[in-house]
Structure formats: structure tokens, C-alpha cells
PDB file with SEQRES, HELIX, SHEET and CRYST1 records, atoms N, CA, C and O in Angstrom:
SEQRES   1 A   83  UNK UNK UNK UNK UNK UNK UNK UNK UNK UNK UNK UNK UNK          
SEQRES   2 A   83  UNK UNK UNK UNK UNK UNK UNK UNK UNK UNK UNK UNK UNK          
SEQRES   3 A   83  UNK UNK UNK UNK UNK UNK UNK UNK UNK UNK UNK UNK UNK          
SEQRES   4 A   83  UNK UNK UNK UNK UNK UNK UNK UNK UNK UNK UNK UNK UNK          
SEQRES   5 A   83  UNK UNK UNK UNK UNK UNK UNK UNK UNK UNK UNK UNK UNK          
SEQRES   6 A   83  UNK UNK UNK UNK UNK UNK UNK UNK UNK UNK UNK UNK UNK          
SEQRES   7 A   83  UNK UNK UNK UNK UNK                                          
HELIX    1 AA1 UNK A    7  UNK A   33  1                                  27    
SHEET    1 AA1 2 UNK A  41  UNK A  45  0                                        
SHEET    2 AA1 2 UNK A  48  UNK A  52 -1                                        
CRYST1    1.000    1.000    1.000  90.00  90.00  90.00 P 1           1          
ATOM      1  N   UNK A   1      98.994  68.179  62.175  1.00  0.00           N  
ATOM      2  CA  UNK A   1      99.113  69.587  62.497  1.00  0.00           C  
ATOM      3  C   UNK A   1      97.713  70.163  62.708  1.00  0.00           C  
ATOM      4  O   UNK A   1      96.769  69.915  61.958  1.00  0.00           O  
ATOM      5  N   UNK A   2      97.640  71.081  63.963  1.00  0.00           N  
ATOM      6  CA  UNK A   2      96.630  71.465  64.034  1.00  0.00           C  
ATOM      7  C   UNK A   2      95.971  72.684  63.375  1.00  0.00           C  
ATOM      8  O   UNK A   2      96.905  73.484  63.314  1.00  0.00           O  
ATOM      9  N   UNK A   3      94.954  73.245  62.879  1.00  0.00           N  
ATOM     10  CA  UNK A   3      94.340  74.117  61.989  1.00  0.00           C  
ATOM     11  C   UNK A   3      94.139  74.993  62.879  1.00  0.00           C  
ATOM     12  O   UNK A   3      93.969  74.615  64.038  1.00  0.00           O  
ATOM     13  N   UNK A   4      94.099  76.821  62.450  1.00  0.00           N  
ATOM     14  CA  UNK A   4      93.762  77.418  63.355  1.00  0.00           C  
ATOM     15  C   UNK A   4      92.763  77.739  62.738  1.00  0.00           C  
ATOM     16  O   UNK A   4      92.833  77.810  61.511  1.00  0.00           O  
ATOM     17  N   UNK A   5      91.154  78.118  63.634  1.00  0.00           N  
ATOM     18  CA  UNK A   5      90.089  79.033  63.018  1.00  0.00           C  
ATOM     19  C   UNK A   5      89.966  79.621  64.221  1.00  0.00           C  
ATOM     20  O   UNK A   5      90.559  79.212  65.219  1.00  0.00           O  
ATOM     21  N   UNK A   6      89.114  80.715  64.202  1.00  0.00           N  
ATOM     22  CA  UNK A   6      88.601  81.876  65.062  1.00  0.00           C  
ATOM     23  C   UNK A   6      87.789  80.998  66.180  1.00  0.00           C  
ATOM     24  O   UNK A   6      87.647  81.644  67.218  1.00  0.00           O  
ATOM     25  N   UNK A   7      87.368  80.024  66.215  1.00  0.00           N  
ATOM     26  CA  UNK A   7      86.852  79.204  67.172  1.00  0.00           C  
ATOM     27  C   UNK A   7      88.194  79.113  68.143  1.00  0.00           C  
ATOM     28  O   UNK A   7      87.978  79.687  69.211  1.00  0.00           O  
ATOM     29  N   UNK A   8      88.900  78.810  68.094  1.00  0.00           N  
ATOM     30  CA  UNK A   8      90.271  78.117  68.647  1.00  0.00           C  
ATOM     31  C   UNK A   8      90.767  79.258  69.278  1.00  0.00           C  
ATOM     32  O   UNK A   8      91.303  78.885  70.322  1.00  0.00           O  
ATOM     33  N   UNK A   9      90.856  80.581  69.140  1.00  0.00           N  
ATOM     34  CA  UNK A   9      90.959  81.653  69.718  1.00  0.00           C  
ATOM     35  C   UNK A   9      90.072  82.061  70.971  1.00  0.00           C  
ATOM     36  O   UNK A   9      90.435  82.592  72.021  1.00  0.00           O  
ATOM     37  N   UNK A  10      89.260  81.804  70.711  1.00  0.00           N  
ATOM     38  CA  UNK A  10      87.710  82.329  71.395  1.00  0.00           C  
ATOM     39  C   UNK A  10      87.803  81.904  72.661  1.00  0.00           C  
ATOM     40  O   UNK A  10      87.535  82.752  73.512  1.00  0.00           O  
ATOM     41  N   UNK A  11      88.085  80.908  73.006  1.00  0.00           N  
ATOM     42  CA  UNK A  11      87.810  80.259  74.574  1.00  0.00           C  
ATOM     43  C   UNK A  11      89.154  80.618  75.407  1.00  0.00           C  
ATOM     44  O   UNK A  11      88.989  80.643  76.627  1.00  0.00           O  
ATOM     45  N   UNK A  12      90.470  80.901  74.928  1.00  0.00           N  
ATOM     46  CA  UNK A  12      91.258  81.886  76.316  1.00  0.00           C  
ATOM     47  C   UNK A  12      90.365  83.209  76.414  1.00  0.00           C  
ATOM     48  O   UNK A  12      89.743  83.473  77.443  1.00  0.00           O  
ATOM     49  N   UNK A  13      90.345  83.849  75.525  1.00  0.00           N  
ATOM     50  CA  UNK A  13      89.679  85.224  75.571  1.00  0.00           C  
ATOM     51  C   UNK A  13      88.438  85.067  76.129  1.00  0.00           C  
ATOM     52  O   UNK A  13      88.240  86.065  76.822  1.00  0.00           O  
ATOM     53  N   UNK A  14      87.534  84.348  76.179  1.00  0.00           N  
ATOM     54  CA  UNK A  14      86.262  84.189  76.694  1.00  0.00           C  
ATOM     55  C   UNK A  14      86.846  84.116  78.219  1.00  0.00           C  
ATOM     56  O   UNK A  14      86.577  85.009  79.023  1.00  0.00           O  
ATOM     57  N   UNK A  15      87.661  82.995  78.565  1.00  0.00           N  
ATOM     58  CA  UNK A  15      88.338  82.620  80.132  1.00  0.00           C  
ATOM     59  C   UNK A  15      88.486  84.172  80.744  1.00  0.00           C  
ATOM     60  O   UNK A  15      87.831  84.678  81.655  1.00  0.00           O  
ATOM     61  N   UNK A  16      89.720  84.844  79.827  1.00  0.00           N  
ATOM     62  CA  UNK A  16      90.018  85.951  80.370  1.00  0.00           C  
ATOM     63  C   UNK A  16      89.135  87.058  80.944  1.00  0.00           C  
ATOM     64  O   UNK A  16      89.350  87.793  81.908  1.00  0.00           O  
ATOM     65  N   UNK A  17      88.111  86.997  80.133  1.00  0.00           N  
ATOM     66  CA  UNK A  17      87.350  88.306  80.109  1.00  0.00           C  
ATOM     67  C   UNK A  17      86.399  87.258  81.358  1.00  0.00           C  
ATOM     68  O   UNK A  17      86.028  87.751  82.423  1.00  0.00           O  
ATOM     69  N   UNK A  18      86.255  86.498  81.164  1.00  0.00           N  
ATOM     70  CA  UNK A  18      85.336  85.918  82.593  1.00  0.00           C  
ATOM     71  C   UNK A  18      85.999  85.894  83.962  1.00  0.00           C  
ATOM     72  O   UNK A  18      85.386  85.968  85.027  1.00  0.00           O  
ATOM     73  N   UNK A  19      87.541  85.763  83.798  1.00  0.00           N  
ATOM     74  CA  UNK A  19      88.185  86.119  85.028  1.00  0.00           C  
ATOM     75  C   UNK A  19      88.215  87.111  85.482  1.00  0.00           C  
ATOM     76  O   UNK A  19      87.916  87.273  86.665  1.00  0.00           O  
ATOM     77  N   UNK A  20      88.629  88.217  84.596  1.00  0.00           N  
ATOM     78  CA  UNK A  20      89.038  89.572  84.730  1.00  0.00           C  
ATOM     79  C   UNK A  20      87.228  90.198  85.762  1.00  0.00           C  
ATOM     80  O   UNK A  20      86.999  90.839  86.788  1.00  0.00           O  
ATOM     81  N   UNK A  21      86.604  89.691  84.965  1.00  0.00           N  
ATOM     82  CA  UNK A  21      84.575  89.842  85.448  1.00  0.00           C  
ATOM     83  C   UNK A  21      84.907  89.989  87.064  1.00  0.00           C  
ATOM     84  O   UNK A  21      84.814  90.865  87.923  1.00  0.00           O  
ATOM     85  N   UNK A  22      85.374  88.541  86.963  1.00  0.00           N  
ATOM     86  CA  UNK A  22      84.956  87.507  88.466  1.00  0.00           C  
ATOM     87  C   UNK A  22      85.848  88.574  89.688  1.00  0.00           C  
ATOM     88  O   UNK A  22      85.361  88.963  90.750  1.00  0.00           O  
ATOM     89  N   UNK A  23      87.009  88.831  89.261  1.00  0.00           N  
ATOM     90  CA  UNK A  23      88.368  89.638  90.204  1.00  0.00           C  
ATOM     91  C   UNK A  23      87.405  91.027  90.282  1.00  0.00           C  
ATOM     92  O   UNK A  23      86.997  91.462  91.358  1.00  0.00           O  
ATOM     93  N   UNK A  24      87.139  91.583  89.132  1.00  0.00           N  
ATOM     94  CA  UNK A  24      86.489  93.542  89.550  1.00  0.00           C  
ATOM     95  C   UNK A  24      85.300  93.167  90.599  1.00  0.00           C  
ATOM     96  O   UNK A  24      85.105  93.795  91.639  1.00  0.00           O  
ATOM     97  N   UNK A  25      84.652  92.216  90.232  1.00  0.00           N  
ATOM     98  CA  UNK A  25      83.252  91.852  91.059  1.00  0.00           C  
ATOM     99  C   UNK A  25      83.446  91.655  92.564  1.00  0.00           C  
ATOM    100  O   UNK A  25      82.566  91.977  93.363  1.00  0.00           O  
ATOM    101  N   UNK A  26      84.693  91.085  92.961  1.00  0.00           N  
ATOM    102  CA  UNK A  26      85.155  90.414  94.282  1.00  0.00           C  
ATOM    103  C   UNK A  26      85.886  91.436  94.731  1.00  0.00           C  
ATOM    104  O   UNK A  26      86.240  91.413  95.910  1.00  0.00           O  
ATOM    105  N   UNK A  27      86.323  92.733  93.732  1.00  0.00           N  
ATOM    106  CA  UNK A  27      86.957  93.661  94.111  1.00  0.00           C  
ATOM    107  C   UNK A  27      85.764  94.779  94.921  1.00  0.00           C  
ATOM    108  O   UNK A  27      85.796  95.198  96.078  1.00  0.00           O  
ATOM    109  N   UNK A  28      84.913  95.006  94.003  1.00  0.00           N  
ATOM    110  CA  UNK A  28      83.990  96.036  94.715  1.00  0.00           C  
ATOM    111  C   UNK A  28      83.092  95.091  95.852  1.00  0.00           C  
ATOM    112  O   UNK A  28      82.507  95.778  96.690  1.00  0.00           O  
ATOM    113  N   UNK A  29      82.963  93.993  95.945  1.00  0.00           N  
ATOM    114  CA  UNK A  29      82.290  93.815  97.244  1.00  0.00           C  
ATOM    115  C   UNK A  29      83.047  94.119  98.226  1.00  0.00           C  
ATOM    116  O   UNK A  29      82.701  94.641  99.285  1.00  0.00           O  
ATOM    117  N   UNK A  30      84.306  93.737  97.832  1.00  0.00           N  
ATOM    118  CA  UNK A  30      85.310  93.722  99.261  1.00  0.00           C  
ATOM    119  C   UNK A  30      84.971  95.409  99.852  1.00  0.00           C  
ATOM    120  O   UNK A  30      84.638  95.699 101.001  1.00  0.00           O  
ATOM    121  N   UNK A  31      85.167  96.354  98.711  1.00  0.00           N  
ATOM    122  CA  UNK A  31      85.081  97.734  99.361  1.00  0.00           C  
ATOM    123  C   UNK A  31      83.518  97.947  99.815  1.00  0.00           C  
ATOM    124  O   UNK A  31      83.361  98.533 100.886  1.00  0.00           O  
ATOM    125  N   UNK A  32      82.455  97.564  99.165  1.00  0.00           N  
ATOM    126  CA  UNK A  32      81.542  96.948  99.435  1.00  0.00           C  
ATOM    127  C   UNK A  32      80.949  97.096 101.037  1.00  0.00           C  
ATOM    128  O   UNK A  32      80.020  97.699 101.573  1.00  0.00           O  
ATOM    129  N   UNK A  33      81.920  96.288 101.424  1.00  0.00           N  
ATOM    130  CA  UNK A  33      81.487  95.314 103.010  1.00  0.00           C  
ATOM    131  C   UNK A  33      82.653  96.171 103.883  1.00  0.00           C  
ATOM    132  O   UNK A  33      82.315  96.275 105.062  1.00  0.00           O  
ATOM    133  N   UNK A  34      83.886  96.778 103.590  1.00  0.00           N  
ATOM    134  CA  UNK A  34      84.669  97.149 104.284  1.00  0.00           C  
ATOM    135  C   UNK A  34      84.511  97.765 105.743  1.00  0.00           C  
ATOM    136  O   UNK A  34      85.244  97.672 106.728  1.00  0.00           O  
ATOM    137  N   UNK A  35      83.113  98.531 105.514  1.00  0.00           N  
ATOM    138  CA  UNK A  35      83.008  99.159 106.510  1.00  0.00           C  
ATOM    139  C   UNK A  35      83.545 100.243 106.978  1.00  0.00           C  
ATOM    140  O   UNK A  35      83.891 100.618 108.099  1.00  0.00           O  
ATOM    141  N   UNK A  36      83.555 100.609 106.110  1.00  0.00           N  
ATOM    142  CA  UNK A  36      83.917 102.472 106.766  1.00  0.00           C  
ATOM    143  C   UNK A  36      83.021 103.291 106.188  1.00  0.00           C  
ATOM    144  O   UNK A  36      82.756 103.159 104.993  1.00  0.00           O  
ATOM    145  N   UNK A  37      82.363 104.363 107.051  1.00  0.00           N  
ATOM    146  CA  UNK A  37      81.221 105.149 106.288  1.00  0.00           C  
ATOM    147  C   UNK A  37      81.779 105.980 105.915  1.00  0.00           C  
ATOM    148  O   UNK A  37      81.169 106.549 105.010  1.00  0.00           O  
ATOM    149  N   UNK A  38      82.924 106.504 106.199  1.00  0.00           N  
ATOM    150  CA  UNK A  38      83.237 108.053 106.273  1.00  0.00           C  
ATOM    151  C   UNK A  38      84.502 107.667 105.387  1.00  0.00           C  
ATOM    152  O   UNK A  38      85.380 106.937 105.848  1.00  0.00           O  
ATOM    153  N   UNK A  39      84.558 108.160 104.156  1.00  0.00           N  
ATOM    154  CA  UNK A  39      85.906 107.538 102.994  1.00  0.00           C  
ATOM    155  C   UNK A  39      87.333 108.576 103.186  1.00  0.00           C  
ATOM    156  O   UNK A  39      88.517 108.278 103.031  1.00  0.00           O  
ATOM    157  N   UNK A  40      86.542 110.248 103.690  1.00  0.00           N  
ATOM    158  CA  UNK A  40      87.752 111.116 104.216  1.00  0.00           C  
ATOM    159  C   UNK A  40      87.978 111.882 103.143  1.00  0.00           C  
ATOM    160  O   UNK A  40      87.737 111.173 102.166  1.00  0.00           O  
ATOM    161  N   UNK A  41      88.340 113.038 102.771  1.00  0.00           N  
ATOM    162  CA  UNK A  41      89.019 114.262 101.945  1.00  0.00           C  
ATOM    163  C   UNK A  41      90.124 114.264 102.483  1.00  0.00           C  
ATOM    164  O   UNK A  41      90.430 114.013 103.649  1.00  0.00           O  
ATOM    165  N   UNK A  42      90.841 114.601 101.474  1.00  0.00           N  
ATOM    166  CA  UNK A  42      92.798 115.126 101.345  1.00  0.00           C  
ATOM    167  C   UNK A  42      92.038 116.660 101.053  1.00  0.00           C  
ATOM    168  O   UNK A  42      91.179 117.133 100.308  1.00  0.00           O  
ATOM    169  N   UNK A  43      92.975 117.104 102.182  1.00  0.00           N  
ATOM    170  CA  UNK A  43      93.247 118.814 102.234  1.00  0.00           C  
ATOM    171  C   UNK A  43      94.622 119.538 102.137  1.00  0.00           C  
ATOM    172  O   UNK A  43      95.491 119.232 102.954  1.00  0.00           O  
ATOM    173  N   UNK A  44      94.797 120.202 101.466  1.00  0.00           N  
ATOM    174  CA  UNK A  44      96.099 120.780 101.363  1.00  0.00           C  
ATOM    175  C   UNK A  44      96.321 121.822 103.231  1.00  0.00           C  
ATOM    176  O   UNK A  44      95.514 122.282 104.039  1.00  0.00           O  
ATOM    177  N   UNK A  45      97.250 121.785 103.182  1.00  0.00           N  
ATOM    178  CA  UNK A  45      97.427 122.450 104.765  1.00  0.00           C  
ATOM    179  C   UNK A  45      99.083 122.798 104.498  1.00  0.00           C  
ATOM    180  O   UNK A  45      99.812 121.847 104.218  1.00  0.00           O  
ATOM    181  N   UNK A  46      99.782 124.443 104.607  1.00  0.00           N  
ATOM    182  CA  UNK A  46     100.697 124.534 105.115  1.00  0.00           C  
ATOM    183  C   UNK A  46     101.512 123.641 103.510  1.00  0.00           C  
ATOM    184  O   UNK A  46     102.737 123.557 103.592  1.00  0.00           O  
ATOM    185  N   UNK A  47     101.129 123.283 102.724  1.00  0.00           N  
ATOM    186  CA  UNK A  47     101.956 122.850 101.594  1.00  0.00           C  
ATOM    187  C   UNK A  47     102.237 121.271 101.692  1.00  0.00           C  
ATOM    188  O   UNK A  47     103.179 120.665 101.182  1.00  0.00           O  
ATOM    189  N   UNK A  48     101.292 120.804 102.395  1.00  0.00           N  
ATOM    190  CA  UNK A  48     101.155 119.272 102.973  1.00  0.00           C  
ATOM    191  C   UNK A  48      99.442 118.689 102.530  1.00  0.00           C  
ATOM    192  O   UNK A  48      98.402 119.321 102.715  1.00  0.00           O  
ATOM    193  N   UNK A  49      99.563 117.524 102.006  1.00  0.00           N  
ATOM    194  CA  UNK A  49      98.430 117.092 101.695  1.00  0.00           C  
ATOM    195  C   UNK A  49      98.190 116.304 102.503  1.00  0.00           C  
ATOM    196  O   UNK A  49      98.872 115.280 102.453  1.00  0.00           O  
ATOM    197  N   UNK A  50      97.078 116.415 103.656  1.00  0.00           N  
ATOM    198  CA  UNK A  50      96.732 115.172 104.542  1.00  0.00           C  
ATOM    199  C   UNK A  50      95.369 114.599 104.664  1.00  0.00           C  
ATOM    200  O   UNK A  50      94.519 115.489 104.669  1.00  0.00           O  
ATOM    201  N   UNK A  51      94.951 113.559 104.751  1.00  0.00           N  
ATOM    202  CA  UNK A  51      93.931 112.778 104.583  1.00  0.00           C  
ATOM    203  C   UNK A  51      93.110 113.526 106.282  1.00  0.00           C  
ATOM    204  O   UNK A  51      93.544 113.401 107.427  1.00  0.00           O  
ATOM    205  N   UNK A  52      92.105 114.116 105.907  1.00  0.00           N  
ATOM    206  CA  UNK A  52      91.166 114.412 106.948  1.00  0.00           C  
ATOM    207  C   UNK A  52      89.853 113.375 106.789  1.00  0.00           C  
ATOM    208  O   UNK A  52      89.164 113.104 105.806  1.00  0.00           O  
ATOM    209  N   UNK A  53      89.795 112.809 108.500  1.00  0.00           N  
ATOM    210  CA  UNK A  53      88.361 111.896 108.282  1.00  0.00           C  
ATOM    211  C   UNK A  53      88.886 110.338 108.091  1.00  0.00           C  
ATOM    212  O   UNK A  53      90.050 110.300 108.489  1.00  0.00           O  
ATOM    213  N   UNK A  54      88.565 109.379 107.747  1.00  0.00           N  
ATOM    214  CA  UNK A  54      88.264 108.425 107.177  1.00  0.00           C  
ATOM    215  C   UNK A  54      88.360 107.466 108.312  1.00  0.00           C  
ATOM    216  O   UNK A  54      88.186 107.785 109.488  1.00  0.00           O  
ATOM    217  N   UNK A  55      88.740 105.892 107.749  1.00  0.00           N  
ATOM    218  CA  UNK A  55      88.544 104.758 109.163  1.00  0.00           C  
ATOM    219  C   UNK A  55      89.902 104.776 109.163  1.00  0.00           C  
ATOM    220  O   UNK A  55      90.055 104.171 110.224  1.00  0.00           O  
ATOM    221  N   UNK A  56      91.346 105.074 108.675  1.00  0.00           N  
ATOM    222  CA  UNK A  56      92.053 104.726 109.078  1.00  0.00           C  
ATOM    223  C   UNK A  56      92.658 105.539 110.139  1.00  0.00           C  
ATOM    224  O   UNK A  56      92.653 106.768 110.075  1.00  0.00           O  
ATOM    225  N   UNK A  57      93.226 104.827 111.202  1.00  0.00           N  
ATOM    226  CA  UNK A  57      93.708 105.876 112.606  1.00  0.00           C  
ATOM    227  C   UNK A  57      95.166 105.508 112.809  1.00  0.00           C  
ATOM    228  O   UNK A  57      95.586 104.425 112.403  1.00  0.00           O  
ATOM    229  N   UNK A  58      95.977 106.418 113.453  1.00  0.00           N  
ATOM    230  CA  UNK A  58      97.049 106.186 113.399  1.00  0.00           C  
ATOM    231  C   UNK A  58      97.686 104.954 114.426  1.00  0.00           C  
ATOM    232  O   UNK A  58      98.861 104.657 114.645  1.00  0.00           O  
ATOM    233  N   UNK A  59      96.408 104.368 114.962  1.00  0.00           N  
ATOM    234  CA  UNK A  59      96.670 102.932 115.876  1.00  0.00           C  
ATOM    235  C   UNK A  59      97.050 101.761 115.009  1.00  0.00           C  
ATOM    236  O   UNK A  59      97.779 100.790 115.212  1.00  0.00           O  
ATOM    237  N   UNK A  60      96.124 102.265 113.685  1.00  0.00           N  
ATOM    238  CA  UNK A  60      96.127 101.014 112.810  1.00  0.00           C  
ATOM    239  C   UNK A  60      97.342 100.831 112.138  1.00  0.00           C  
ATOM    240  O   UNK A  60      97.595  99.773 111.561  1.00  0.00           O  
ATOM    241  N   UNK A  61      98.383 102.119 112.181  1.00  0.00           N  
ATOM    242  CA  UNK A  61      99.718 101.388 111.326  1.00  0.00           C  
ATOM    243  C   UNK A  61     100.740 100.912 112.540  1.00  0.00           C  
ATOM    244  O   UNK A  61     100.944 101.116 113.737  1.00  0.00           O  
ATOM    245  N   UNK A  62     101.238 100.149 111.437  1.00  0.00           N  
ATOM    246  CA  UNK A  62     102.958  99.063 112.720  1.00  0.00           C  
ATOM    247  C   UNK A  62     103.263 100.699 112.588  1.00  0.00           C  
ATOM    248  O   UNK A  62     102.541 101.529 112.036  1.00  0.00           O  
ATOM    249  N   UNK A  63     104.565 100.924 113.268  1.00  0.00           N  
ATOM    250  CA  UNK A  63     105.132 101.439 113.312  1.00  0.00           C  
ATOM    251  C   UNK A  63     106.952 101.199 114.074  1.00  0.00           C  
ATOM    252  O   UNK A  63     106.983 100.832 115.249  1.00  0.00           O  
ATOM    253  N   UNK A  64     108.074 101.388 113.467  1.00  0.00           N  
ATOM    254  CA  UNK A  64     108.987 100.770 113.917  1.00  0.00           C  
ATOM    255  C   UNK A  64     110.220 101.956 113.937  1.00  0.00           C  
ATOM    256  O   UNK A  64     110.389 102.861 113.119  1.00  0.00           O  
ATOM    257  N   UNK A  65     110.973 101.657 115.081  1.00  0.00           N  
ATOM    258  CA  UNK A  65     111.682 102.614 114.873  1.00  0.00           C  
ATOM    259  C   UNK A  65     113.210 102.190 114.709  1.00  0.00           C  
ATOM    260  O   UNK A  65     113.467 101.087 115.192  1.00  0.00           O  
ATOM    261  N   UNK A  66     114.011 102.705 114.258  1.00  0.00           N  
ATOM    262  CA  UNK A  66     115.361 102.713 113.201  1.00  0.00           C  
ATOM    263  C   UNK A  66     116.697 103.510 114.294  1.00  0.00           C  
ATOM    264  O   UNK A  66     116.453 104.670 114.628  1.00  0.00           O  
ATOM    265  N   UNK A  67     117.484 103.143 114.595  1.00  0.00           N  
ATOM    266  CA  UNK A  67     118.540 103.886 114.828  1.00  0.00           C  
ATOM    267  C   UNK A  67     119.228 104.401 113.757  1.00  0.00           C  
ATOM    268  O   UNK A  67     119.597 103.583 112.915  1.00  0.00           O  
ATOM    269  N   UNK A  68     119.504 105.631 113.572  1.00  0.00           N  
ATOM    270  CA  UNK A  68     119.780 106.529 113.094  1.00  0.00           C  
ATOM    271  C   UNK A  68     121.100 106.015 112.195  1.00  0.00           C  
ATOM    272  O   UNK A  68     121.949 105.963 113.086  1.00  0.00           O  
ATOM    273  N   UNK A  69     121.910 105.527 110.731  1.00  0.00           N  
ATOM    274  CA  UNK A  69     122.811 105.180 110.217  1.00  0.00           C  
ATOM    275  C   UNK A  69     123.815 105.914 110.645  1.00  0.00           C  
ATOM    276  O   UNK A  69     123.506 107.096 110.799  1.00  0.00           O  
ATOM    277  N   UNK A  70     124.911 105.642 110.894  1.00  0.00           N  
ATOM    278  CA  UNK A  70     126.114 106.040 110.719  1.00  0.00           C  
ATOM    279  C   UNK A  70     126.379 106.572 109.483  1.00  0.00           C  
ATOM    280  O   UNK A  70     126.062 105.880 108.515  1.00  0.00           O  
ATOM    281  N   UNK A  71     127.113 108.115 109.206  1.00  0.00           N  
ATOM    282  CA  UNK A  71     127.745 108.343 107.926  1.00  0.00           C  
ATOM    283  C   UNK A  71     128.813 107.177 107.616  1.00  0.00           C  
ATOM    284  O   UNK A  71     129.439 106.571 108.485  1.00  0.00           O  
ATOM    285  N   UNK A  72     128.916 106.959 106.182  1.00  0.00           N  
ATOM    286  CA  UNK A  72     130.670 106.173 105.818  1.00  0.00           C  
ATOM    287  C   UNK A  72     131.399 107.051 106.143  1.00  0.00           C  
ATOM    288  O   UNK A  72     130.846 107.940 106.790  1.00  0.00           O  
ATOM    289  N   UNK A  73     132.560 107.183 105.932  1.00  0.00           N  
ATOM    290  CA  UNK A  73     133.711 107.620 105.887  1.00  0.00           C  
ATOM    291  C   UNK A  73     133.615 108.464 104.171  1.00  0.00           C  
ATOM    292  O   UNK A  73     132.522 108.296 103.630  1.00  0.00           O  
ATOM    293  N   UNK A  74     134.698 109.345 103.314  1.00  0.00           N  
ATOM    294  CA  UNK A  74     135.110 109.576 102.076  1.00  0.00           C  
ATOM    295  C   UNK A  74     135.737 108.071 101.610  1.00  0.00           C  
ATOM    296  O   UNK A  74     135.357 107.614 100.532  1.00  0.00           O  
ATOM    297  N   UNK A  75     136.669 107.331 102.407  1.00  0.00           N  
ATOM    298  CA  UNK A  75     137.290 106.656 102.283  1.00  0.00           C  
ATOM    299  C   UNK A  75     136.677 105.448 101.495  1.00  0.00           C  
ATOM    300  O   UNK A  75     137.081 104.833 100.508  1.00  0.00           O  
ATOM    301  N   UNK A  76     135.278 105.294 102.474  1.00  0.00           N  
ATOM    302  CA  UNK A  76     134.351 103.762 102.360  1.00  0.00           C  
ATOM    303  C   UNK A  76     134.937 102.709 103.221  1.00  0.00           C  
ATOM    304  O   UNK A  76     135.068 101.517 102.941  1.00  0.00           O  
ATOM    305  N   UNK A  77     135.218 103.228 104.143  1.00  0.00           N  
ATOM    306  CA  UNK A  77     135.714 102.454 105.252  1.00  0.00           C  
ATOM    307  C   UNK A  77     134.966 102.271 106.178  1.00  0.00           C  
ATOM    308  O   UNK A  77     134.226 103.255 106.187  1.00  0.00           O  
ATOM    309  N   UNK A  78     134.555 101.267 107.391  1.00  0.00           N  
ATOM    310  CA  UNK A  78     133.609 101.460 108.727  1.00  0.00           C  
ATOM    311  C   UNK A  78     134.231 102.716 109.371  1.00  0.00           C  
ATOM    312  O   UNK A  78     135.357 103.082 109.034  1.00  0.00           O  
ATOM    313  N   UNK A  79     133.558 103.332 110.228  1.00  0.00           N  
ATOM    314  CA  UNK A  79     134.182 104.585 110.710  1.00  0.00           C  
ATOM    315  C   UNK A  79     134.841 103.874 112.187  1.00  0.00           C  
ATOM    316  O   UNK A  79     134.288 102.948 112.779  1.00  0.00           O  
ATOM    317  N   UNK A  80     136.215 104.564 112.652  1.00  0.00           N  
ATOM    318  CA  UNK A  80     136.487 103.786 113.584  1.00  0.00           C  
ATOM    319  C   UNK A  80     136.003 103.961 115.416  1.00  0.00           C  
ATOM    320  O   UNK A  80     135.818 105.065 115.927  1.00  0.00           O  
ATOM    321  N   UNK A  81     135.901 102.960 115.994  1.00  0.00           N  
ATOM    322  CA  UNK A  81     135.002 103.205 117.228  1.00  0.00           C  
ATOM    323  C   UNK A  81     135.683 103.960 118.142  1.00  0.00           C  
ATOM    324  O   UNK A  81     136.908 103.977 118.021  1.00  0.00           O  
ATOM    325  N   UNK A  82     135.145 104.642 119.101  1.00  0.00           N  
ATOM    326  CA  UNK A  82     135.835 105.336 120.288  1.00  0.00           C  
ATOM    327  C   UNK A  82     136.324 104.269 121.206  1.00  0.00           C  
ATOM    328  O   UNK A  82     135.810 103.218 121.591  1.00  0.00           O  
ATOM    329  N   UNK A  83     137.732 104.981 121.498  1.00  0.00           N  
ATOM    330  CA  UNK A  83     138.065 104.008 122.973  1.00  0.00           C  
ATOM    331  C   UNK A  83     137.979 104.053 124.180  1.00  0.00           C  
ATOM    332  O   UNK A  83     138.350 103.097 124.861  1.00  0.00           O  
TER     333      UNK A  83                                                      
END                                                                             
């Protein structure tokens, strides 16, 4: 059976806290290098909060569009088609 002492503890927690290091470190370079100078203000407008400024443009999102759902029925039935 193995003995526990405070040694035997020490080295996940050492791992962890050296990982956790390594991830924040790789985190701020990334923003770092990103490349955008201009980070942008949120302005309230009209009771709407919108991001004024920054690198993102509205080219940069997908965008997809949806045909509109059909209501169900009360019933929970498909609704029936025209003839």
C-alpha cells in the first residue's frame, strides 16, 4: 500500500498550475498578434447596445437565411396543404 505525504500531492498541482500558466500565456499572445488596432466601444442608441468601431464587419459573419416555420395546429397535427 502506498503512503501518502505532501510530496505525492505536489506534482498534479505543480502540472496544473504550469498548464493553466502555459493556456493564459498562449491566450494573450493570440490577442496579442490579432491585429486589430481599433478594439471599438458599445454605445447605447435608441435602447439598443451596439458595438461602434472595431475589426469586426458585417462581411465577416456567415449569414443564413431560414424560411419562416409554419404555426402547428391546437390539435398538434401537420397543418393541412392547399389543393
Amino acid at each position: 500500500m502506498r503512503r501518502l505525504s505532501p510530496a505525492s500531492g505536489a506534482v498534479p498541482l505543480v502540472t496544473g498550475i504550469v498548464a493553466a500558466a502555459a493556456l493564459s500565456g498562449a491566450a494573450v499572445v493570440a490577442v496579442l498578434r490579432s491585429g486589430c488596432d481599433d478594439p471599438g466601444v458599445y454605445e447605447a442608441r435608441d435602447g439598443v447596445v451596439e458595438l461602434i468601431g472595431g475589426c469586426l464587419h458585417p462581411d465577416d459573419l456567415p449569414v443564413t437565411t431560414r424560411d419562416p416555420e409554419q404555426p402547428m395546429p391546437l390539435g398538434g397535427t401537420e397543418p393541412a396543404q392547399a389543393r
